[in-house]
C-alpha positions in Angstrom: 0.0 0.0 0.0 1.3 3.1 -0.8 1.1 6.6 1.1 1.6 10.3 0.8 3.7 11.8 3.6 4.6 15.2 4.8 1.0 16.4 4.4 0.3 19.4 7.5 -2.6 18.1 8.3 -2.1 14.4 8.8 1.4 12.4 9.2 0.4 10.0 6.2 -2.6 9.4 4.2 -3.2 6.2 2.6 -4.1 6.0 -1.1 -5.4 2.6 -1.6 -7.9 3.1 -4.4 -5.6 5.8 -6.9 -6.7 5.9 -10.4 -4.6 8.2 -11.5 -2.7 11.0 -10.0 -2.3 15.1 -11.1 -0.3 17.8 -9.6 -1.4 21.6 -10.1 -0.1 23.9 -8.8 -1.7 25.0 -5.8 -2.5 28.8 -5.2 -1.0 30.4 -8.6 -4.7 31.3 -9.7 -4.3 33.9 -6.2 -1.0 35.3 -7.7 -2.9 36.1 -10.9 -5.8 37.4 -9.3 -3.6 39.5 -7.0 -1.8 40.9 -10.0 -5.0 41.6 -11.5 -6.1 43.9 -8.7 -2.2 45.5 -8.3 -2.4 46.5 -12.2 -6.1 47.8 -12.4 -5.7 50.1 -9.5 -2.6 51.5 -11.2 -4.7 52.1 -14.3 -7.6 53.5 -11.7 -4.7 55.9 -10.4 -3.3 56.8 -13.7 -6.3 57.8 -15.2 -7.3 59.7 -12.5 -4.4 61.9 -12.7 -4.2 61.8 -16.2 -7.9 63.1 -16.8 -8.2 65.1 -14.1 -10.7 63.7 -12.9 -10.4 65.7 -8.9 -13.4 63.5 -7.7 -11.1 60.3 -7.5 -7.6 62.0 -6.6 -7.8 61.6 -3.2 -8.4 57.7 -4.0 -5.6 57.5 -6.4 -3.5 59.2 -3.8 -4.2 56.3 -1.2 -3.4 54.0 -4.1 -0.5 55.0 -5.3 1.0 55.1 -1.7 0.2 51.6 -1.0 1.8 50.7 -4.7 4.4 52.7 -4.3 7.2 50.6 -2.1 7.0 47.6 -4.9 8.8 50.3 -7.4 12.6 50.1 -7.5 14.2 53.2 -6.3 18.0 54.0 -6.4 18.1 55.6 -3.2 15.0 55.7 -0.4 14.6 59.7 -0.9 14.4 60.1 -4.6 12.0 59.6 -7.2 11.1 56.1 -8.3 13.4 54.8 -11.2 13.0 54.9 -14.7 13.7 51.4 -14.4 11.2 50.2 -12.7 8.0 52.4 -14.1 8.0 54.1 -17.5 5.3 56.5 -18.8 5.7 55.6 -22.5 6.2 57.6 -25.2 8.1 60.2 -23.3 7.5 63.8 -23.9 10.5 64.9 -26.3 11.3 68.6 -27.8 11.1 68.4 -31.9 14.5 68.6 -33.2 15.1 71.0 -36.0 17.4 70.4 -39.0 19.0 73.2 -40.8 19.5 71.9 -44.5 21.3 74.2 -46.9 19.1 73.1 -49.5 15.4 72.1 -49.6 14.2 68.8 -48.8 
């Protein structure tokens, strides 16, 4: 007969009658829902600053602080890195070419 050991429940529990056996893995489905929530209340906070929209600042306010510590930062009083959140495209000046002649 054979047994599964180790379980934290129960020392061993006998499996006299297996079929067939299959191994998931346990609890990523609350790592995905967890990122989920993580990235939807960044887009709740973004937005909100980005549209102006003053009636749901103060909310994006409270979220960004709790978001905030999972950013990389290069020192503990400075802005968070470039590496580690990136507002895409970035806002560039328009470079102007002088040409002798006309393009």
């Amino acid at each position: 007969m054979s047994g599964w050991t180790g379980l934290p429940h129960t020392a061993q529990m006998r499996l006299s009658n297996v079929v067939g056996f299959h191994y998931a893995a346990v609890g990523q489905s609350h790592f995905s829902s967890l990122i989920d929530v993580v990235l939807g209340s960044l887009r709740f906070a973004i937005n909100a600053f980005s549209r102006g929209e003053t009636a749901k600042i103060e909310a994006a306010k409270r979220i960004l602080g709790g978001l905030e510590p999972m950013f990389y930062r290069n020192d503990d009083n400075v802005p968070v890195s470039e590496l580690s959140f990136y507002f895409s495209p970035k806002p560039s000046r328009s470079l102007h070419i002088a040409t002798s002649t006309p393009l």
